[in-house]
C-alpha positions as CSV (number, residue, x, y, z in Angstrom):
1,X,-149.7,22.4,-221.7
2,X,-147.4,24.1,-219.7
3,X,-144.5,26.5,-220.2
4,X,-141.8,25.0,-221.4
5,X,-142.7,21.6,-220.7
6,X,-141.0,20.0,-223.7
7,X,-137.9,21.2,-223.0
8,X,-138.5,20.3,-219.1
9,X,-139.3,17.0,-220.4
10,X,-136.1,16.6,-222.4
11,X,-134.1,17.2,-218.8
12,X,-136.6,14.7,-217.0
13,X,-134.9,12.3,-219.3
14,X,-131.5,13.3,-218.6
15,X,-131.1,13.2,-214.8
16,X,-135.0,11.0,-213.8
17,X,-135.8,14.0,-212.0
18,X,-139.6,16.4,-212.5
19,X,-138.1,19.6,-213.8
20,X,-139.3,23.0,-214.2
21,X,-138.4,25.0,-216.9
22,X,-137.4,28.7,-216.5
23,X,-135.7,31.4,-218.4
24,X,-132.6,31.2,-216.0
25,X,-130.6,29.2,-213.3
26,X,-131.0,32.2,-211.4
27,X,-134.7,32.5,-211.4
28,X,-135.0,28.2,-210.7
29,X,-132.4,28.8,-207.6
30,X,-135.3,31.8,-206.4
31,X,-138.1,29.3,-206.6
32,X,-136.5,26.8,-204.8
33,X,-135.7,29.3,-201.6
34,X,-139.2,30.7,-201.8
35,X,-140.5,27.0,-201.8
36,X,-138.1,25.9,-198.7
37,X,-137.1,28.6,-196.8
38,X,-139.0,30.9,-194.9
39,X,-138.3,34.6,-194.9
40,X,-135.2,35.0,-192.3
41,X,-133.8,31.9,-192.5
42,X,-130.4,31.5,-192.6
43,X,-128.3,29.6,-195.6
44,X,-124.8,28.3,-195.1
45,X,-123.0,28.3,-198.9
46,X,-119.8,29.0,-200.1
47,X,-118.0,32.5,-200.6
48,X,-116.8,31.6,-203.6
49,X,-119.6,32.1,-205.8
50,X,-121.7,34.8,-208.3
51,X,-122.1,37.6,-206.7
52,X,-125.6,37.4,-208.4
53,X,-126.5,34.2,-206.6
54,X,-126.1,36.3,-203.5
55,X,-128.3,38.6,-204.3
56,X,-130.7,35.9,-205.2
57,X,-130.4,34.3,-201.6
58,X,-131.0,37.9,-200.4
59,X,-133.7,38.6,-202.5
60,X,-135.7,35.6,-201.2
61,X,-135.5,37.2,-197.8
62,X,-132.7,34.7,-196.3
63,X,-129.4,35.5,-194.6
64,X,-126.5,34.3,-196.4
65,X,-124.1,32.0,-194.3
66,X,-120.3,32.1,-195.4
67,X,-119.0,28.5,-195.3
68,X,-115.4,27.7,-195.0
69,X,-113.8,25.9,-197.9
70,X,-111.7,23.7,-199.7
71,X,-108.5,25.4,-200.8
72,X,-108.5,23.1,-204.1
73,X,-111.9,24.1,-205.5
74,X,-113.3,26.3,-203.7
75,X,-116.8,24.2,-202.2
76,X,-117.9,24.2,-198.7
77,X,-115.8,21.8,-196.3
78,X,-118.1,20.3,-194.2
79,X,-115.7,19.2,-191.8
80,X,-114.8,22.8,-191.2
81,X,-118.0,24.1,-190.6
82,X,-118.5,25.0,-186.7
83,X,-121.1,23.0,-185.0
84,X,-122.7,26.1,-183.5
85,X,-122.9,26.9,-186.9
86,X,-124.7,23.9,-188.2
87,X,-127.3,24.4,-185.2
88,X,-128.0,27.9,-186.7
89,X,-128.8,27.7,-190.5
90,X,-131.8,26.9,-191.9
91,X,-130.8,25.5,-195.5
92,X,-127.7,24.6,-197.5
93,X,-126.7,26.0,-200.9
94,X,-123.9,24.0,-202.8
95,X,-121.9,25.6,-205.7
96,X,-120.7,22.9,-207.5
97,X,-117.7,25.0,-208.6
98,X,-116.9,24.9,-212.4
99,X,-118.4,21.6,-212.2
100,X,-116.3,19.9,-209.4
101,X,-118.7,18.6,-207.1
102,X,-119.6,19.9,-203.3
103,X,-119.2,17.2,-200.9
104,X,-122.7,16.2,-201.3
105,X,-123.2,13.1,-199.7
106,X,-121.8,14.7,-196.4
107,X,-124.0,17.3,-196.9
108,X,-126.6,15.1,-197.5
109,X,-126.5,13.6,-194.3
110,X,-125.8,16.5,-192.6
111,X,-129.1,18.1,-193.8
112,X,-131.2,14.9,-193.1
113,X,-129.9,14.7,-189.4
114,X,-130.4,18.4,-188.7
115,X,-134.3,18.4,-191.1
116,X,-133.4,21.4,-193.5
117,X,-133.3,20.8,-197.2
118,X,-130.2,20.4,-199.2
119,X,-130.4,23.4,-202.1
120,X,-128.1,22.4,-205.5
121,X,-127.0,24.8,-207.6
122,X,-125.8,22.6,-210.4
123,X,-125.6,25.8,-212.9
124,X,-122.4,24.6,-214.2
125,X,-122.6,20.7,-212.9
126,X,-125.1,19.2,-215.6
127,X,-122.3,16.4,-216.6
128,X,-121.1,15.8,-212.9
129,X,-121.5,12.4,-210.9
130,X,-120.6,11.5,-207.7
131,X,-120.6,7.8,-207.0
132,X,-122.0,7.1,-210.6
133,X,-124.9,9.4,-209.7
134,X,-125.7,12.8,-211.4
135,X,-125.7,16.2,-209.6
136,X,-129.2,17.5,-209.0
137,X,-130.2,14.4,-207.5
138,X,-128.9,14.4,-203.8
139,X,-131.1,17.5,-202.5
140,X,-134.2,18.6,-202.1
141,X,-134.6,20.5,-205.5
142,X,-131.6,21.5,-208.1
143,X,-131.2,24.4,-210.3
144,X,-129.9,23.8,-213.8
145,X,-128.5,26.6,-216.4
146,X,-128.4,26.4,-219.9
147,X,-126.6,29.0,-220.8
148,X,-123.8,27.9,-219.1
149,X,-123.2,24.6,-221.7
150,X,-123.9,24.5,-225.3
151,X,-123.2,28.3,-225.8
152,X,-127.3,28.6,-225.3
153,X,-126.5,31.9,-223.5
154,X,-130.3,31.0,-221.9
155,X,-132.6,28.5,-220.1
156,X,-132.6,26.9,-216.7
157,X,-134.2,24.1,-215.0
158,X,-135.3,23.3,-211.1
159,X,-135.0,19.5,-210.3
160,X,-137.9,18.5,-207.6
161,X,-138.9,15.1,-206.8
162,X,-142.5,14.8,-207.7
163,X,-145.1,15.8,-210.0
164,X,-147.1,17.7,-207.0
165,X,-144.5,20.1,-206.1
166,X,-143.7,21.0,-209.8
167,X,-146.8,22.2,-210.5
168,X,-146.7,23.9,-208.1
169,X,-143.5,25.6,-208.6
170,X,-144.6,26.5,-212.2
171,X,-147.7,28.1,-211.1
172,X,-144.8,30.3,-208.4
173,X,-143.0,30.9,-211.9
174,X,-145.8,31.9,-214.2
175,X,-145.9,34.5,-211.5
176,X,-142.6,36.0,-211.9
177,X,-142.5,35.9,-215.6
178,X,-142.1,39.1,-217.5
179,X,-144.1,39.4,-220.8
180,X,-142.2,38.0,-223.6
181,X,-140.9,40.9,-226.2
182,X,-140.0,39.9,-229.8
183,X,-136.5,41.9,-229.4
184,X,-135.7,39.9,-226.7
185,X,-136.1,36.7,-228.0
186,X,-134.0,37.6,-231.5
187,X,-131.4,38.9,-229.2
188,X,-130.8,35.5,-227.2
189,X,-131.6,33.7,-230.4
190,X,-128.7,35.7,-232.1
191,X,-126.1,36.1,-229.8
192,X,-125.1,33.0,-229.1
193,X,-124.6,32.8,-233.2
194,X,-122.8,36.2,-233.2
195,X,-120.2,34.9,-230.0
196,X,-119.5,32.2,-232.2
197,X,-119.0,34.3,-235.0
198,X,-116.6,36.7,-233.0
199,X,-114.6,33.2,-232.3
200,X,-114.6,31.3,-235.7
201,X,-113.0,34.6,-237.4
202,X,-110.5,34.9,-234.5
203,X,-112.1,38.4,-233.6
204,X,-112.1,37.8,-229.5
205,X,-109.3,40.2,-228.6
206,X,-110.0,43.5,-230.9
207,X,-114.3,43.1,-229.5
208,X,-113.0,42.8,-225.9
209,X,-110.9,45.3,-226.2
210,X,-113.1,47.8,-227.9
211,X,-116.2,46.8,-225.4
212,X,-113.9,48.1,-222.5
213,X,-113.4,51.3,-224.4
214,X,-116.9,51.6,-225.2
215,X,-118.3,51.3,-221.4
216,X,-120.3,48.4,-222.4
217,X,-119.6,45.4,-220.0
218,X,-121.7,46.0,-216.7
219,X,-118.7,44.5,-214.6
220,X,-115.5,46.8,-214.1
221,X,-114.1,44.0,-212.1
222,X,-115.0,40.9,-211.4
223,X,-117.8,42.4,-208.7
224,X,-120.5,44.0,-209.4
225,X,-120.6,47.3,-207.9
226,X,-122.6,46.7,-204.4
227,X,-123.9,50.0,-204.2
228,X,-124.2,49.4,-200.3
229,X,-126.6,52.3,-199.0
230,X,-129.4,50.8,-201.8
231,X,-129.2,47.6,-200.9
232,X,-129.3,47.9,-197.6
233,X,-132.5,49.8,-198.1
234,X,-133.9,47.5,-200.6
235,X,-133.7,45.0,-197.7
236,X,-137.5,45.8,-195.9
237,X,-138.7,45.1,-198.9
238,X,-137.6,41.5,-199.0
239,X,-138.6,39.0,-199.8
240,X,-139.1,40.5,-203.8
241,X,-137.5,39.6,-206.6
242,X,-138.6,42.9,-208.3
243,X,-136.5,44.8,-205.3
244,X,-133.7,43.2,-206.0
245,X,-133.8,43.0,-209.8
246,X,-130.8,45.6,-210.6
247,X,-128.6,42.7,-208.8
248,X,-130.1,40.3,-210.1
249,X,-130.6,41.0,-213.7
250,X,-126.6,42.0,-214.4
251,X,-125.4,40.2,-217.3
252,X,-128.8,38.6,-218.1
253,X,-131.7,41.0,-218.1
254,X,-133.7,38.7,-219.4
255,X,-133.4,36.2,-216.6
256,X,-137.2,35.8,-216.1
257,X,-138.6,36.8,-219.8
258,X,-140.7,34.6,-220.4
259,X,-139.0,33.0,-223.5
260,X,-141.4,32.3,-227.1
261,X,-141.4,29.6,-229.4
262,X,-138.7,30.8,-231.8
263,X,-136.0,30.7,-228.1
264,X,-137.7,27.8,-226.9
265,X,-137.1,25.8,-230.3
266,X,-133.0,27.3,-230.1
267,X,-132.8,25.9,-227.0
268,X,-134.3,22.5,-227.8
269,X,-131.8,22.0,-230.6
270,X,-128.9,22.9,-228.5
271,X,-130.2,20.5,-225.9
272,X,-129.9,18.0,-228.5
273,X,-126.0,18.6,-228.6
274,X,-125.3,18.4,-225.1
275,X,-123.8,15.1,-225.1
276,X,-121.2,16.1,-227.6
277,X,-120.6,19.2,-226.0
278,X,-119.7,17.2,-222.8
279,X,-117.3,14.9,-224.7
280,X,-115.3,17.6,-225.9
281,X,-115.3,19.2,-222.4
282,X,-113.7,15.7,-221.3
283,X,-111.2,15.5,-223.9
284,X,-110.2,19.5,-223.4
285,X,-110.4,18.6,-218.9
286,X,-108.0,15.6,-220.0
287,X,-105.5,18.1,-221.4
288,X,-105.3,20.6,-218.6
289,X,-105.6,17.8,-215.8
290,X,-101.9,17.0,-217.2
291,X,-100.6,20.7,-216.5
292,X,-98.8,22.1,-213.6
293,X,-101.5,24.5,-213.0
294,X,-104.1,21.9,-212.3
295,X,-105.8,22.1,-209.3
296,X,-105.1,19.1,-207.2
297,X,-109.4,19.1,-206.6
298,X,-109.1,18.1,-210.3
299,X,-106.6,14.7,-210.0
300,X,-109.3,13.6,-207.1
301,X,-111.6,13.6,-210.1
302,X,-110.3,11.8,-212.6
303,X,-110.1,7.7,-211.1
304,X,-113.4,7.1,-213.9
305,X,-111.8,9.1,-216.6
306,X,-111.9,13.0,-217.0
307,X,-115.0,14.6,-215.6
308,X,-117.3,17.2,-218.1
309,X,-116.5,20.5,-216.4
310,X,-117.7,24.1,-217.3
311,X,-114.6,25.7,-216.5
312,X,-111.0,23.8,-214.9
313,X,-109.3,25.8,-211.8
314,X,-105.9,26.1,-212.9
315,X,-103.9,28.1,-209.8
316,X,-101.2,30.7,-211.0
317,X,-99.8,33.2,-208.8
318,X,-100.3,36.8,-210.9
319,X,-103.0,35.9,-211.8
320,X,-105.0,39.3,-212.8
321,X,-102.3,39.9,-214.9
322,X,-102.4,36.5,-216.8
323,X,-105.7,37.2,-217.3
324,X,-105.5,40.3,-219.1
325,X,-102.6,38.6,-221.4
326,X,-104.4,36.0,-222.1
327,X,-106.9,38.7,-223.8
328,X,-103.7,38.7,-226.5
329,X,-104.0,35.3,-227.0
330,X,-107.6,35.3,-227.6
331,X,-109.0,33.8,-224.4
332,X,-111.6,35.8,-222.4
333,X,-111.4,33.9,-219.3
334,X,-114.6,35.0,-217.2
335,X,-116.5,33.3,-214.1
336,X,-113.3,34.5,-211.7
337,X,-115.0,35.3,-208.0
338,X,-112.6,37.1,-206.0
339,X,-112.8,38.3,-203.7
340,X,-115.0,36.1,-201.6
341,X,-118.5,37.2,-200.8
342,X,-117.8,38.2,-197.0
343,X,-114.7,40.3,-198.1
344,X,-117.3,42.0,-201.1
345,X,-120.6,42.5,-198.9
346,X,-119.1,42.8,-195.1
347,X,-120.9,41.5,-192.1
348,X,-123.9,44.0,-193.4
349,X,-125.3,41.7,-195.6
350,X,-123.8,38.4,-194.8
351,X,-122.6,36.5,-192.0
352,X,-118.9,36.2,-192.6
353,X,-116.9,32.7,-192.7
354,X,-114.9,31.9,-189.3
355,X,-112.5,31.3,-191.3
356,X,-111.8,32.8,-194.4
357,X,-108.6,32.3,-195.4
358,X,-108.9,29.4,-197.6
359,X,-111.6,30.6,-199.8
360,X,-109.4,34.0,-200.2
361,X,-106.5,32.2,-201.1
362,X,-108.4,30.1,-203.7
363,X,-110.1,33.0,-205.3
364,X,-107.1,34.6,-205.5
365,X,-105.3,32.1,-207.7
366,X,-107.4,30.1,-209.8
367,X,-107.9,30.7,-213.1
368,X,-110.9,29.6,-215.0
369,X,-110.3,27.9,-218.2
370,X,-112.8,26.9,-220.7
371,X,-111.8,22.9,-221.4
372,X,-113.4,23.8,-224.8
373,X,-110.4,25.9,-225.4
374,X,-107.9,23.6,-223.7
375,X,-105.0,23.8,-226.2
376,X,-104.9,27.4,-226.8
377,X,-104.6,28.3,-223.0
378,X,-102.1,25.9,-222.0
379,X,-100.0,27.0,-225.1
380,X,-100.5,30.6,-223.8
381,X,-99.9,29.8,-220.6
382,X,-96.5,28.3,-221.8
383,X,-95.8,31.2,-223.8
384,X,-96.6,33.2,-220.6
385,X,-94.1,31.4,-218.8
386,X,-97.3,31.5,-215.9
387,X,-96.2,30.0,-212.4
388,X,-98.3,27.8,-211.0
389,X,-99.6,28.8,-207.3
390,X,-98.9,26.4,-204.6
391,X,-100.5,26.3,-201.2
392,X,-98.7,28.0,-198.2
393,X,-97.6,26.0,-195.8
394,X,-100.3,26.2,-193.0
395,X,-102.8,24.5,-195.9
396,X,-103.4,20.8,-195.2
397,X,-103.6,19.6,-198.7
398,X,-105.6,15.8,-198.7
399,X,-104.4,15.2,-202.2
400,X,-100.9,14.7,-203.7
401,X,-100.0,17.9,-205.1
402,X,-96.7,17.4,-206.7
403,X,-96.7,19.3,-210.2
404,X,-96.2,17.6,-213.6
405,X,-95.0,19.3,-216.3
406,X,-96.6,21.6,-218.5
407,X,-98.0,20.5,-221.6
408,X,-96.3,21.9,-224.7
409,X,-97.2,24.3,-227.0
410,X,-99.6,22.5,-229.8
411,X,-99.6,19.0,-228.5
């Protein structure tokens, strides 16, 4: 039988797609470029995005292609893409950003006409529709993450549409698999019980705070140090996923251990729980969608009732400093991108967006909340007296964007 197949099976079930299983979103997204894209092609995706998933595209030998974006929530703009630019790239990555969907079906039929495959990343999209049909089912193949719902801390999928190419895609990812290590396994089996742990006993701000001190968190800002002069020589080495592992492996080393039974069997109990996970994430999106930091993206979404997000992009002006205030409060609000991709790499190792200015401004400001933890941001937020961040005027908002007021502390 192979690796992982039950809890590939459970996800079959979910979106009526073959799935792989792999340790990590990360590792499915690799797969899926090695499977499509040929060594130098190039791939148009959005700036705003994990720094990691750049390495990724980098690591599978591909030029990353900065898309401009929306200003609400930060996905490619089709519309805004050059033409000259569509002639040139070879793929096309979506984000899916904090679970508000990319503009798939004009991607779609963008990628059909031009005959290069549509890549998902749907890392934190597994309860997003569009048109009543789930993410990871418009493109060619879909990578899923686990440890982005269900606090599983662990586990991916990669959507494909047939039986053929997934077994062939496990026998790319038995490849890449590192031996499985019985430390490793306790640690993802535990941490995700210690983090809730940390939470329950209202411990969040003093373990921050002494993990700064410490040294321990592998991110002194919200980039990873580039390190440009390696990376740049790490590039004839490409494509390798081993090359490019001290990217890639930053805040996950275990990204491609291969898992045992005793994570596997974690996993496939959390997996059982995803549905009520994604109610709560509805009923916490509900609460914030009534703020005035909302993100207008976020009204767009709500005509069938609130969406199951990952994180909601709330826009405040000061925003670094909210962020470290909210600490206070108890709310580590992680998953910020800023500054864009071409700002953090340069024209070195991407090709830079013609025009930036929308994915800067957006990365600037927004401010991802957990939904799960709806009430206690918004009543920090209150107490924080935070502005919200409206668009300058050259921005041609689509959506209404007048504010509503904020929603009280404890309601």
């Amino acid at each position: 039988m192979p690796y992982g197949s039950r809890l590939a099976a459970m996800m079959t079930r979910r979106i009526g797609r073959e799935c792989v299983y792999t340790p990590s979103a990360r590792l499915a997204l690799y797969l899926a470029l090695r499977r499509w894209c040929r060594p130098g092609g190039r791939v148009l995706m959005s700036p705003v995005n994990d720094d990691v998933i750049l390495f990724v595209v980098l690591a599978a030998g591909l030029r990353p292609v900065q898309a401009p974006v929306s200003r609400w929530d930060g996905n490619i703009d089709p519309a805004a893409v050059p033409e000259s630019t569509w002639r040139n790239v070879d793929a096309v990555l979506t984000t899916n950003l904090y679970g508000l969907p990319d503009r798939v079906v004009e991607l779609r039929r963008r990628c059909e006409a031009l005959g290069i495959p549509l890549i998902e990343d749907a890392a934190h999209a597994i309860g997003t529709h569009v048109e009543g049909q789930p993410i990871g089912t418009f493109g060619r193949a879909a990578a899923f993450s686990l440890s982005k719902h269900v606090a599983a801390m662990a586990g991916g999928f990669l959507a494909v549409d047939d039986a053929r190419t997934r077994r062939e895609l496990e026998l790319l990812r038995d490849d890449l698999l590192t031996p499985r290590r019985l430390h490793a396994d306790l640690s993802t089996t535990l941490r995700p019980l210690a983090r809730s742990t940390v939470r329950t006993l209202h411990l969040v701000r003093p373990v921050w705070r002494t993990m700064q001190r410490l040294g321990l968190l592998e991110r002194d800002d919200f980039r990873m140090a580039l390190h440009a002069p390696r990376l740049a020589g790490t590039a004839r080495k490409a494509p390798s996923l081993t090359a490019y592992e001290p990217w890639v492996r930053v805040d996950l080393h275990g990204f491609r251990s291969r898992h045992g039974a005793l994570v596997r069997g974690q996993l496939g109990l959390r997996m059982s729980l995803i549905d009520g996970d994604l109610a709560r994430r509805r009923t916490g999106v509900a609460l914030l969608s009534g703020t005035t930091w909302a993100s207008p993206a976020l009204r767009d979404q709500l005509g069938d009732g609130p969406p199951s997000l990952f994180r909601v992009p709330l826009l405040v002006h000061d925003r670094d400093a909210l962020l470290q205030r909210l600490v206070n409060h108890g709310v580590v609000a992680g998953y910020v991108y800023d500054p864009p991709l071409d700002d953090y790499a340069g024209a070195e190792f991407v090709e830079p967006s013609p025009d930036p200015s929308a994915a800067r401004w957006f990365a600037a400001h927004s401010l991802p909340a957990d939904p799960l933890l709806a009430r206690r941001i918004a009543g920090a937020l209150t107490k924080e007296r935070a502005t919200p961040a409206h668009a300058p005027l050259s921005a041609k908002p689509v959506l209404d964007t007048t504010p509503t007021p904020p929603t009280p502390l404890g309601q």
